[in-house]
C-alpha positions, 0 to 999 in steps of 0.5 A: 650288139646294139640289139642283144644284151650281155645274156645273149653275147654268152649264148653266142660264145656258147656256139661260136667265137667269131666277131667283127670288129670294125675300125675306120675314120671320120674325115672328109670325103669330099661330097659324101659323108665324114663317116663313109670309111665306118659306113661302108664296112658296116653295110656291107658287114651288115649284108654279109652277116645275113648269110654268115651270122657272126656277132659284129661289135660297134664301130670304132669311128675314129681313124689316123687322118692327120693329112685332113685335120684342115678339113672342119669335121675330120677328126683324127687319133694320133698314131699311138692312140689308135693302136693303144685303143684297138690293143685294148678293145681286142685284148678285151674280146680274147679276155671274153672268150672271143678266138677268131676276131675279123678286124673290117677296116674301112680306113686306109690310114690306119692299115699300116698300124693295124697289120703289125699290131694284129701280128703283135697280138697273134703272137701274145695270144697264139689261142686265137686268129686275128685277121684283117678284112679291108673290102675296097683291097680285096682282089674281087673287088679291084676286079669289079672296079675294074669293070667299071672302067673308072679308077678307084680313088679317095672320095670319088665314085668309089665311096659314092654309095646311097648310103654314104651320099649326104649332098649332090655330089657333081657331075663328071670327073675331076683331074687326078691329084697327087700329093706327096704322102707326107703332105701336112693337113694345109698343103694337102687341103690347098691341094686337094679342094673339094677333097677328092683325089680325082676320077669319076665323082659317080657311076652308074648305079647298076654298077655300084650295085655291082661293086658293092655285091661283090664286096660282100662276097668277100666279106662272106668269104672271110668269115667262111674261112675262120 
C-alpha cells in the first residue's frame, strides 16, 4: 500500500478481493532483529506476491510477548488489545469491499487469539473467508527444516535470515532451554540469557536459501487457494 493511493486500492477491488494482512511482535530475538517475526513474513509475502499479485497492507508491529517485556526493546500489546485491534482493522477491509483476507502471522504468541478471532469473524460476515497463514508452521516448511537436520526454535538458526541479522550472531550451538509456559518476563530472562531458546545460532546459507524458498511456496500456495 505504501506505493499505491486510495485510487489505485478501488482499481484493485474492481478485479480482486484478496489482501494480506500481516500480523506479528516486536521483541527479542536474541542476536537477530527485535522485528524479525514482521521481517520475515513481509519478504516472503514480498516474493510470494511476485507470482501471486495481491495487495499486501502495512504490518502490524506489534504482537503479545508479555514473557520478553524483561528484554529492553520488546514491546508488547495485552491480549485484549491485540484482538480488539486486529477486529477492527479487518472489519475495515470487509467494510471496503475486501472478502478473502490472508492473516500472515509471524508471531507465535499471537496464534492462540487470532484462531478463535478469525472464526468470530467468519461467522459475523459469512460473505467473506478469513484464513491464517503462518510460514514457519507450514508442513513444507517443517519438511525443509528438517532437512537441514537442525531443530527449529526462538531465535536460533530459524530466524537467522540476512535480512533479520543486524549483529554477529555466535558460532555453534546453545543448550536447548525449557521453560514453563506460563514463566513471568524475569524468570523467562534469567532463563533464557541471550534470548535464544537453543539449537544451532546459524546454518548454512544454501540451506537458508532453501528454507526460506519453500516458505514462499507455501505462501503462494495460499493465495492460489482463495
Amino acid at each position: 500500500m505504501e506505493a499505491m493511493t486510495w485510487m489505485d486500492v478501488e482499481r484493485y477491488l474492481a478485479f480482486d478481493d484478496r489482501i494480506v494482512v500481516i500480523t506479528g511482535a516486536c521483541e527479542q530475538h536474541g542476536y537477530v532483529s527485535l522485528l524479525s517475526d514482521i521481517l520475515a513474513p513481509m519478504a516472503i509475502a514480498k516474493v510470494a506476491i511476485e507470482q501471486e499479485p495481491v495487495l499486501v497492507a502495512p504490518p502490524l508491529p506489534f504482537g503479545i510477548s508479555p514473557y520478553f517485556t524483561a528484554y529492553p526493546g520488546t514491546i508488547s500489546l495485552r491480549v485484549e488489545t491485540f484482538a480488539i485491534v486486529v477486529r477492527e482493522l479487518l472489519t475495515g477491509l470487509v467494510a471496503q469491499g475486501f472478502r478473502r483476507i490472508l492473516v500472515c502471522n509471524g508471531h507465535g504468541g499471537n496464534t492462540g487469539v487470532l484462531i478463535p478471532l478469525l472464526v468470530e469473524l467468519g461467522n459475523m460476515h459469512p460473505e467473506t473467508r478469513f484464513e491464517l497463514f503462518q510460514w514457519w508452521t507450514h508442513p513444507d516448511v517443517v519438511q525443509a527444516g528438517e532437512k537441514i537436520g537442525l531443530l527449529q526454535r526462538h531465535a536460533n538458526w530459524s530466524e537467522n535470515f540476512p535480512f533479520t541479522r543486524v549483529d554477529s550472531v555466535p558460532a555453534g550451538e546453545k543448550p536447548l532451554v525449557n521453560l514453563p509456559r506460563t514463566a513471568n518476563a524475569a524468570a523467562t530472562r534469567a532463563g533464557l540469557g541471550d534470548g535464544s531458546y537453543g539449537g544451532a545460532y546459524q546454518a548454512p546459507d544454501a540451506a537458508m536459501e532453501n528454507f526460506f524458498a519453500a516458505a514462499v511456496d507455501a505462501m503462494v500456495a495460499a493465495l492460489r487457494a482463495f
